[in-house]
C-alpha positions as CSV (number, residue, x, y, z in Angstrom):
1,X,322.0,-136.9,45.2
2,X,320.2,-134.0,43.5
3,X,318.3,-136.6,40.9
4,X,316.6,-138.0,44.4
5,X,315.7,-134.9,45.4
6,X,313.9,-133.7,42.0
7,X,312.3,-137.3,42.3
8,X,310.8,-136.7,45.8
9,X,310.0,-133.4,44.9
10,X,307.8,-135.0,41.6
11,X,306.6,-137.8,43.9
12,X,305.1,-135.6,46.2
13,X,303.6,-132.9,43.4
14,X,301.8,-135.8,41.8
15,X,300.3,-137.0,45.5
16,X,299.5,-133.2,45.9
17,X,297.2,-133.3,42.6
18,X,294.9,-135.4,44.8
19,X,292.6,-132.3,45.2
20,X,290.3,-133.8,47.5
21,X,287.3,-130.6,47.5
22,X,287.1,-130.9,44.3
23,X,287.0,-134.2,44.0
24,X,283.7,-134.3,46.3
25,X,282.2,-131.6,44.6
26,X,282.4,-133.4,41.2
27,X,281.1,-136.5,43.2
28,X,278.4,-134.0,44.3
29,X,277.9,-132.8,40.8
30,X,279.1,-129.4,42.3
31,X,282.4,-127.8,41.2
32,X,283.7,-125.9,44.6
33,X,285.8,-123.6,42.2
34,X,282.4,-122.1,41.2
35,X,281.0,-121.4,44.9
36,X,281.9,-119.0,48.0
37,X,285.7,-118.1,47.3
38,X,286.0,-120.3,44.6
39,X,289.4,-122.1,46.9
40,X,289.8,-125.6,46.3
41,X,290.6,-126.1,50.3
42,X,289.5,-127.2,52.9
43,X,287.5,-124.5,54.8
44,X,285.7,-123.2,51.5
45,X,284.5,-127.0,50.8
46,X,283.3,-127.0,54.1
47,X,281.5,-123.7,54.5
48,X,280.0,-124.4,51.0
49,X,279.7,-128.7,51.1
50,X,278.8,-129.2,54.7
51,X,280.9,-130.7,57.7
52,X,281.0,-133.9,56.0
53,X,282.5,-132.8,52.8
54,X,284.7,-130.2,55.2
55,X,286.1,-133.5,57.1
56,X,286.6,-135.5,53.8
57,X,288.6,-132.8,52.4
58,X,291.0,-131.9,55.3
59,X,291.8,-135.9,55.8
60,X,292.7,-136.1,52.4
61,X,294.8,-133.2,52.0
62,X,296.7,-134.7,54.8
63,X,296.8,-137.9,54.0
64,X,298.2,-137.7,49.8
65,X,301.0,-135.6,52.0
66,X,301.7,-139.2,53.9
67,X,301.2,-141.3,51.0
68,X,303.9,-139.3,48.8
69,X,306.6,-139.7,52.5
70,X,305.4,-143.0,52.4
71,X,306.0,-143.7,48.7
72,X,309.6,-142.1,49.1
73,X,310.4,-144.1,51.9
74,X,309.6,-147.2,50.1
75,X,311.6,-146.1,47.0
76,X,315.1,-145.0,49.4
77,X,314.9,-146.0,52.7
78,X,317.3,-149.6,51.7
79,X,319.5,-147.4,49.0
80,X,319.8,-144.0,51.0
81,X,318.7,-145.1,55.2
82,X,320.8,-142.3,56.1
83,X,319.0,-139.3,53.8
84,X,315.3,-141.1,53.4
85,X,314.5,-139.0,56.0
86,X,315.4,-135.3,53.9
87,X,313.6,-137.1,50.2
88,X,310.8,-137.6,52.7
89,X,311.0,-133.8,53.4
90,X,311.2,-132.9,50.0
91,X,308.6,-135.6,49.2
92,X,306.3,-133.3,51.6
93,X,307.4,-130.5,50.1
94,X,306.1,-131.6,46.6
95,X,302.9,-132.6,47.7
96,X,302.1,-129.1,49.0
97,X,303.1,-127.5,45.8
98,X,300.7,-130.1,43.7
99,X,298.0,-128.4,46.2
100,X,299.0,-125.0,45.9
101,X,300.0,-125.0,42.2
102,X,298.1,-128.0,40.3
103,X,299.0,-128.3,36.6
104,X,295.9,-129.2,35.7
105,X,294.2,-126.2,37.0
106,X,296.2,-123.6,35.6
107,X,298.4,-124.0,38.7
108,X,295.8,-122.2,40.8
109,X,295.1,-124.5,44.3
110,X,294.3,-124.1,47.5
111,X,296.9,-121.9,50.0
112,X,298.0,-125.5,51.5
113,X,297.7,-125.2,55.4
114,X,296.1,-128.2,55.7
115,X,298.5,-130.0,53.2
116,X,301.6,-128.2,55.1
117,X,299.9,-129.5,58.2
118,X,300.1,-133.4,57.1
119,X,303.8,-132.1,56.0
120,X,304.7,-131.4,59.8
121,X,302.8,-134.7,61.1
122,X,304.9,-136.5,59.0
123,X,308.3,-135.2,59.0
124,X,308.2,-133.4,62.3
125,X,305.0,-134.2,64.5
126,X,306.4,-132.7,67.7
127,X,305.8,-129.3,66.5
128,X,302.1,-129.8,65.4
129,X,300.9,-129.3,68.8
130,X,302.3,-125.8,69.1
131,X,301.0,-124.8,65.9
132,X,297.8,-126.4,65.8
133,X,297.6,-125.0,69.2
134,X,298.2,-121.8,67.8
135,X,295.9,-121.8,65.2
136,X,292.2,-123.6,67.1
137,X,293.2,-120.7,69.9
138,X,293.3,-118.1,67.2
139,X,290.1,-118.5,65.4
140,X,288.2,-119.5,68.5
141,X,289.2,-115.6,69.6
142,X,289.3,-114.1,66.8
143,X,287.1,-116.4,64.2
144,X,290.2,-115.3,61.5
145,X,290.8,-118.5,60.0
146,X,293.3,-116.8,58.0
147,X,295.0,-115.0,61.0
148,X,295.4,-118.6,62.4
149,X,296.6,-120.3,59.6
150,X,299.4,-117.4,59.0
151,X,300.1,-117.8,62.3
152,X,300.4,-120.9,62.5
153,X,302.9,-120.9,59.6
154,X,304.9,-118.6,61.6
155,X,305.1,-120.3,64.5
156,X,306.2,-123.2,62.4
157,X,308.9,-121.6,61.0
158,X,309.9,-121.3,64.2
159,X,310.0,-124.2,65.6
160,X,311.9,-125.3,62.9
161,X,314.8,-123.2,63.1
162,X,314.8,-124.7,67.2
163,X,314.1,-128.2,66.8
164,X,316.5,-128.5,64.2
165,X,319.6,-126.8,66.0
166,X,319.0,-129.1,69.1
167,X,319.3,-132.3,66.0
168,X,315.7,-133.8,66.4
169,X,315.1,-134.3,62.5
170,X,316.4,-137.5,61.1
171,X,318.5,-135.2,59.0
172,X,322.1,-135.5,58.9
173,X,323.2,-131.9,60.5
174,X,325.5,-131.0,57.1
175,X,322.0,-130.9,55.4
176,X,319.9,-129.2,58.0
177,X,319.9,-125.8,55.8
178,X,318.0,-127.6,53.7
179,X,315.1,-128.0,55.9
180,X,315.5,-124.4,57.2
181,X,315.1,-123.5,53.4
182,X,312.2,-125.5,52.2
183,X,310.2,-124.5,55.2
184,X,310.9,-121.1,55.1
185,X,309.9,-121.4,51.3
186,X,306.4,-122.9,53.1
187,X,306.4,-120.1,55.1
188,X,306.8,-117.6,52.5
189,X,304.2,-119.3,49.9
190,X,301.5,-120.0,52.8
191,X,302.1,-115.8,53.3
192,X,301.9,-114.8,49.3
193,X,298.5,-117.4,49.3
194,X,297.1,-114.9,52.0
195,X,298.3,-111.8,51.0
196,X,294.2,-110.8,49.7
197,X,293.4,-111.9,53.4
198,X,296.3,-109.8,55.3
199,X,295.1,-106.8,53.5
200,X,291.1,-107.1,54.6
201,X,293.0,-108.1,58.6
202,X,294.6,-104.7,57.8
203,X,291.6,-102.9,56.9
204,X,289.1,-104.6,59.1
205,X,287.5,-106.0,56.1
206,X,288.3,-109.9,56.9
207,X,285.4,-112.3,57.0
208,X,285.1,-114.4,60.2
209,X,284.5,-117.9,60.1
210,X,280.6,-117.9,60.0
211,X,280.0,-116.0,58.5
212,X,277.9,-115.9,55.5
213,X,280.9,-114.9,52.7
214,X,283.6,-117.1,52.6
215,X,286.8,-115.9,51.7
216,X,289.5,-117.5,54.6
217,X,290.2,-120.9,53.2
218,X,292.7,-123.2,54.1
């Protein structure tokens, strides 16, 4: 079934185009690429654009993630019932990608917490409370949004690893190291999209949200 895999996986990438910062900027006859950290996400639109254009964004970087699981469960739930649930993973998948790595930008996105996010409310909502637990208690300590959204990721990780070896994903167990893979390949991306920010943590150097620079987007 690898040709309904690749098909999630496109599915999703074209939901994950759905750039929804810099589709209010244009709306807004602002391009968001051009102002604080130039990020397409959700915390740069909203540092830059307002709460309202903050809001806008982050519901719509979830919701493209739903609308591509929805699409692939519309396409395979009747042909595959007993895999729809891991082409709606990789359906997830793809989405963040089209974030992080749109074509039409010259594959340069936004780091895809938010997008992830609607990626674990859709495919596995019971560990969003953990990490979106996690990640409010980080920044209101620390005001990092970065160190929360890495940390987040993390815990995500995780969670995975648990919740799929006590068999709560509607994932038959021989393909479970599939899902083990594709979010530790989250996990590793959401780190690499950070990297600039873990070095200023490291230093001391890290803008807090807030602040007047804006350089932690999600």
């Amino acid at each position: 079934m690898i040709a309904e895999r690749i098909a999630a996986v496109v599915i999703g990438y074209c939901c994950g185009l759905i750039l929804s910062g810099y589709l209010y900027g244009k709306v807004k006859h602002v391009d968001v690429r051009t102002m604080g950290s130039g990020n397409v996400g959700t915390t740069n639109t909203l540092r830059n654009l307002g709460w309202k254009a903050g809001a806008v964004t982050l519901i719509g970087d979830i919701g493209k993630v739903f609308l591509a699981i929805f699409l692939v469960w519309l396409i395979f739930h009747k042909s595959h019932p007993d895999m729809v649930g891991l082409f709606e993973m990789y359906a997830g998948f793809g989405a963040v990608l089209g974030h992080d790595f749109p074509v039409y930008m010259k594959f340069k996105g936004g780091k895809g917490i938010a997008s992830t996010g609607g990626m674990v409310l859709g495919f596995c909502p019971f560990a969003a409370p953990i990490s979106l637990g996690i990640f409010i208690l980080t920044v209101l300590i620390t005001r990092y949004v970065s160190l929360g959204s890495i940390l987040a990721l993390i815990s995500l990780f995780i969670q995975v690893l648990f919740f799929g070896r006590a068999g709560m994903f509607a994932v038959p167990d021989a393909n479970l190291t599939e899902v083990y893979v594709v979010f530790g390949i989250l996990a590793g991306i959401g780190l690499v999209k950070h990297r600039s920010n873990i070095a200023r943590l490291m230093q001391g150097t890290e803008n807090k949200f807030g602040s007047k620079k804006t350089e932690n987007e999600v």
